[in-house]
C-alpha positions, 0 to 999 in steps of 0.5 A: 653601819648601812654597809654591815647589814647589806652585807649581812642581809647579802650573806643571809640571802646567798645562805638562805639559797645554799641551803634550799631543797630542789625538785627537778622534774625533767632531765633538762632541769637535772643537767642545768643544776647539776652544771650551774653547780647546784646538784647538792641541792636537788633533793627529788628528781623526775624519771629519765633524770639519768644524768649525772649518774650520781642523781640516779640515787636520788628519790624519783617522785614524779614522772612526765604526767603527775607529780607523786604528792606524798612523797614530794612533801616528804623532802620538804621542797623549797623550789620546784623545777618543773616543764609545766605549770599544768603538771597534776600536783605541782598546785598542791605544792605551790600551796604548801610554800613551795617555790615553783620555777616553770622551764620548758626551753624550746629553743638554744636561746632559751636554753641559755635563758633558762640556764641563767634565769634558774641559776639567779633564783638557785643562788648559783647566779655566777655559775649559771653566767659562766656556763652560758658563755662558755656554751655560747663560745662553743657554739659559736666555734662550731658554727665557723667550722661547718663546712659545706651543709648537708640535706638531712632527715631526721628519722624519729620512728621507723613504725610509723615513720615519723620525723621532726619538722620545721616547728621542732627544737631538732631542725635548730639543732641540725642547722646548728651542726650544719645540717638542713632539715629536709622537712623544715617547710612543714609548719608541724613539730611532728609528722608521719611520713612515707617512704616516698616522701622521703625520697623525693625530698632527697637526704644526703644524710639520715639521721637516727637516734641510737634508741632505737638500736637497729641502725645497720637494719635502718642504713640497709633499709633505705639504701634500697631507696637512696643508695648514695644516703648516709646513715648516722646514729646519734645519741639522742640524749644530747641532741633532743634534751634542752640543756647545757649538753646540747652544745656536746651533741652539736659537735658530735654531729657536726663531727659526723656531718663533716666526716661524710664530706668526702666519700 
């Protein structure tokens, strides 16, 4: 009899989950449920959660500063994945009932964490452990096919120049695919920069974010400085966003790094 009603409360339980109401409020979060297999549950979603293109047609009722209040309760949320517990009107939600689950990774460890931690509370625990090691298998592939690393700038914006520096989640992902950033001793996560700096710290390879869309204007530009450099263009997307696609963008860039071995 003991056995029946654990099975029982089990099955009410993984029910009670199945059937839950998400919010995700960051891209991340949409690409974590969506992989752990819970996409069926996201009911709202934040602005920039482009990916799957099937949550394109989900409500937006948040943005990166405020979550839209009103139309949050309207869907009648069970769990709320949001980055940061200060977000202005997640308060407001907790208070209604709503389960709030806090994921801002900032590093490819966390990811994985995050990943698994949000699949055990979405009820979709397996899903989340079998992603993990999946991308942890990738990973770790990658890694044993790098070849000789590559002094790399990471050029975030041209005007100002800016780049990201040794406290940012871009230096792992570089060092990930096999590239050193070239501003990683600078304590910052973001800094401006001249043109000057960045010859002195002598790149190999440049890489710029395809966002921007003016990369053969970029590559010319600093070749005036650094004729030997190599341009690159990278999605952003996968290289910037904290979650399970980053191992996609690792390879890519890896892929890109490695072609530029040999002239």
């Amino acid at each position: 009899m003991k056995a029946l009603l654990l099975l029982l409360t089990m099955f009410a339980c993984t029910s009670a989950h199945a059937s839950g109401r998400i919010l995700a409020l960051s891209p991340h979060a949409c690409e974590m449920l969506y992989a752990i297999g819970a996409a069926a549950e996201v009911v709202g979603i934040s602005e920039y959660c482009d990916y799957p293109d099937s949550f394109k047609e989900k409500p937006v009722i948040a943005n990166y500063s405020r979550l839209f209040v009103e139309a949050a309760m309207r869907l009648n949320p069970t769990m709320i994945v949001a980055p940061s517990a200060a977000l202005k009107g997640l308060s407001q939600m907790e208070h209604q009932g709503s389960q709030i689950i806090i994921s801002h990774p900032a590093t490819l460890n966390d990811i994985f964490e995050d990943t698994e931690r949000i699949g055990q509370l979405v009820g979709h625990a397996a899903q989340a452990r079998e992603l993990v090691l999946s991308l942890k298998h990738r990973l770790k592939s990658i890694q044993m096919h790098i070849g000789s690393r590559k002094r790399v700038f990471f050029e975030v914006w041209s005007d100002p120049l800016m780049t990201e520096a040794g406290r940012s989640f871009i230096t792992e992902v570089l060092a990930a695919a096999g590239g050193d950033n070239v501003f990683a001793g600078n304590d910052v996560e973001t800094m401006r920069l001249n043109v000057e700096a960045v010859v002195r710290a002598a790149p190999e390879v440049i890489v710029i974010p395809s966002r921007s869309g003016k990369i053969n204007d970029r590559a010319d530009f600093w070749k005036q400085w650094l004729p030997n450099v190599r341009v690159i263009a990278v999605n952003p997307d996968l290289v910037s966003r904290p979650g399970p696609r980053i191992i996609d963008g690792i390879a890519r860039l890896q892929q890109q790094l490695q072609q530029h071995q040999t002239p």
